[in-house]
TORSELUM-91980 format. One record per residue (C-alpha): z, x, y; residue number from 1; residue in one letter. Coordinates in Angstrom, 3 decimals. Each point is the difference from the previous one (the first is absolute). Layout:
<recs>
+----------+----------+----------+-----+------+
|       c3 |       c1 |       c2 | pos | code |
+----------+----------+----------+-----+------+
|        Z |        X |        Y | NUM |    A |
...
+----------+----------+----------+-----+------+
</recs>
This chain:
<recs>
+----------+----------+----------+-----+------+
|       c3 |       c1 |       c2 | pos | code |
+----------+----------+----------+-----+------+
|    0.000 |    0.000 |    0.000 |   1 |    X |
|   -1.209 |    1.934 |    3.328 |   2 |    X |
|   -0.147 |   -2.686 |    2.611 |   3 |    X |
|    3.367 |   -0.958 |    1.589 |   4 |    X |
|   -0.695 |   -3.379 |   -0.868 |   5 |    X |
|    0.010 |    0.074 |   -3.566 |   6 |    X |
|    2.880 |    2.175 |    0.200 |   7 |    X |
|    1.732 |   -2.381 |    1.703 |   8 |    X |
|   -0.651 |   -2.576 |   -2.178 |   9 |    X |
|    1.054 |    1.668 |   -3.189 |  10 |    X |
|    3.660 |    0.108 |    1.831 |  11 |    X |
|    0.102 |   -3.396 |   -0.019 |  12 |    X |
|    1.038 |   -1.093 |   -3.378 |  13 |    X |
|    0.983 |   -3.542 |   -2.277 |  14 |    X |
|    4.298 |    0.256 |   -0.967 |  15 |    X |
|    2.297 |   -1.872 |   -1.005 |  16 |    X |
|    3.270 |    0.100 |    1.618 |  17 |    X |
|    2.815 |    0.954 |   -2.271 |  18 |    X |
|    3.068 |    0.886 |    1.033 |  19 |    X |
|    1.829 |   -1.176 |    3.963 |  20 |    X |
|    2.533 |    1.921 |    1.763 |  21 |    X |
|    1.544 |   -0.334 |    3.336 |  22 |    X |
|   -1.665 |    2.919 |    1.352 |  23 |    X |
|   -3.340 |   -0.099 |   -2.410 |  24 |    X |
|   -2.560 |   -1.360 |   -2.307 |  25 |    X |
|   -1.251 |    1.411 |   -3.113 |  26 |    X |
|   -3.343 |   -0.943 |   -0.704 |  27 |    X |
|   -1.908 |    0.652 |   -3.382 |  28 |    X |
|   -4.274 |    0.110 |   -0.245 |  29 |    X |
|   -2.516 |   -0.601 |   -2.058 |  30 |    X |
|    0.103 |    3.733 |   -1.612 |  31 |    X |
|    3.875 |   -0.463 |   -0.085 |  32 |    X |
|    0.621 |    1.849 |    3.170 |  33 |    X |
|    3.700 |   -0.185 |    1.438 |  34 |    X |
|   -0.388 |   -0.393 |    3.755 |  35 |    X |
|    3.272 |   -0.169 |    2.103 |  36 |    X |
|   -0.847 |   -1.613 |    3.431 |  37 |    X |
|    2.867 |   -0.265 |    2.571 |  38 |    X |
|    0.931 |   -3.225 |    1.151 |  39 |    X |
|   -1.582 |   -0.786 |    3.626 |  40 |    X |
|    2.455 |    0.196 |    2.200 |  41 |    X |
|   -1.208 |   -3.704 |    1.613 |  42 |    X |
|    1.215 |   -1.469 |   -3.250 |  43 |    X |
|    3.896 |    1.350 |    0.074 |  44 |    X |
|    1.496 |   -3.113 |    0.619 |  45 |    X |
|   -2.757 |   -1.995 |   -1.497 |  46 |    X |
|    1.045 |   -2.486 |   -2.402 |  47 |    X |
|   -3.303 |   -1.071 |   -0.597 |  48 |    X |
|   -1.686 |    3.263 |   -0.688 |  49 |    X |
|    2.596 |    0.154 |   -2.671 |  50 |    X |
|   -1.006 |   -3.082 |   -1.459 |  51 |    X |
|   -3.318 |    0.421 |   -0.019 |  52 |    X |
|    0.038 |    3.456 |   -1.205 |  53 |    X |
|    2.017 |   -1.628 |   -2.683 |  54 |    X |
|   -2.332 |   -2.342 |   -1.123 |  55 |    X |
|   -2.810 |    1.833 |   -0.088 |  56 |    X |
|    2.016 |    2.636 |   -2.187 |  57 |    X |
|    0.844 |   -2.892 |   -2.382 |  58 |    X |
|   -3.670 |   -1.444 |   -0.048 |  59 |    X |
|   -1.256 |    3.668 |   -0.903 |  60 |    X |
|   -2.828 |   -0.536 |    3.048 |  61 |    X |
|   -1.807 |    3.081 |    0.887 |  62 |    X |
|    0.394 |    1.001 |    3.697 |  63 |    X |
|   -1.854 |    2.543 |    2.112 |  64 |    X |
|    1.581 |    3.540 |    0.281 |  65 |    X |
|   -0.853 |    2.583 |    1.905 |  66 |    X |
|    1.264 |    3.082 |   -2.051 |  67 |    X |
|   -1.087 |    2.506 |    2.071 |  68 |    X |
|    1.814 |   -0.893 |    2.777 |  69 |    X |
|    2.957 |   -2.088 |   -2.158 |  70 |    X |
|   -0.375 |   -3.240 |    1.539 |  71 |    X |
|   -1.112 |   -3.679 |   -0.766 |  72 |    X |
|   -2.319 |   -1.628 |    1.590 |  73 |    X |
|    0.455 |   -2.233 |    2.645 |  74 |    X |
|   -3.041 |   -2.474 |   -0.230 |  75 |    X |
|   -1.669 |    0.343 |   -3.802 |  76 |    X |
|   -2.832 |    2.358 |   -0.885 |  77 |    X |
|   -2.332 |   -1.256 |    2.511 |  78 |    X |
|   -0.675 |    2.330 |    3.064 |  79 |    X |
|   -0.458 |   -2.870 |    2.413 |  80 |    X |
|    2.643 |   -0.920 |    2.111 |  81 |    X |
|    1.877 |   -3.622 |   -0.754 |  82 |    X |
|   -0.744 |   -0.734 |    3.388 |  83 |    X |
|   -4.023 |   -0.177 |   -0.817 |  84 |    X |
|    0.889 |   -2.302 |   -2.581 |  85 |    X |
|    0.059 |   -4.210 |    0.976 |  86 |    X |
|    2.052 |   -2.029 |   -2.480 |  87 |    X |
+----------+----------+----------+-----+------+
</recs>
């Protein structure tokens, strides 16, 4: 992969999350990857984060990771912004 956008994209990966902790989420991929992504700060005191994160640890849905940089993805694997989207 030599362009930077191909690169990019192979950061981006499919897990599952698998483990919450005040401080962090461990995330597993498709290859069985561990990926420990710190908790945004935003979401300290949010309940609902929690929840959510919860849930979608108990459903076993796959979320977008960035593992490159350690982070989940705010908006899903598309690269346009939510706010081009009308629902």
């Amino acid at each position: 992969m030599t362009t930077s956008g191909k690169q990019a994209t192979a950061d981006i990966v499919p897990a599952q999350v698998v483990k919450l902790g005040k401080h962090a989420l461990v995330l597993k991929t498709e290859t069985n990857e561990l990926i420990t992504v710190t908790r945004p700060r935003s979401t300290a005191h949010d309940n609902v984060f929690l929840k959510v994160m919860r849930d979608i640890m108990h459903t076993g849905l796959w979320i977008p990771v960035d593992r490159k940089h350690r982070h989940i993805l705010r908006y899903d694997w598309f690269d346009t912004p939510i706010e081009n989207y009308s629902f």
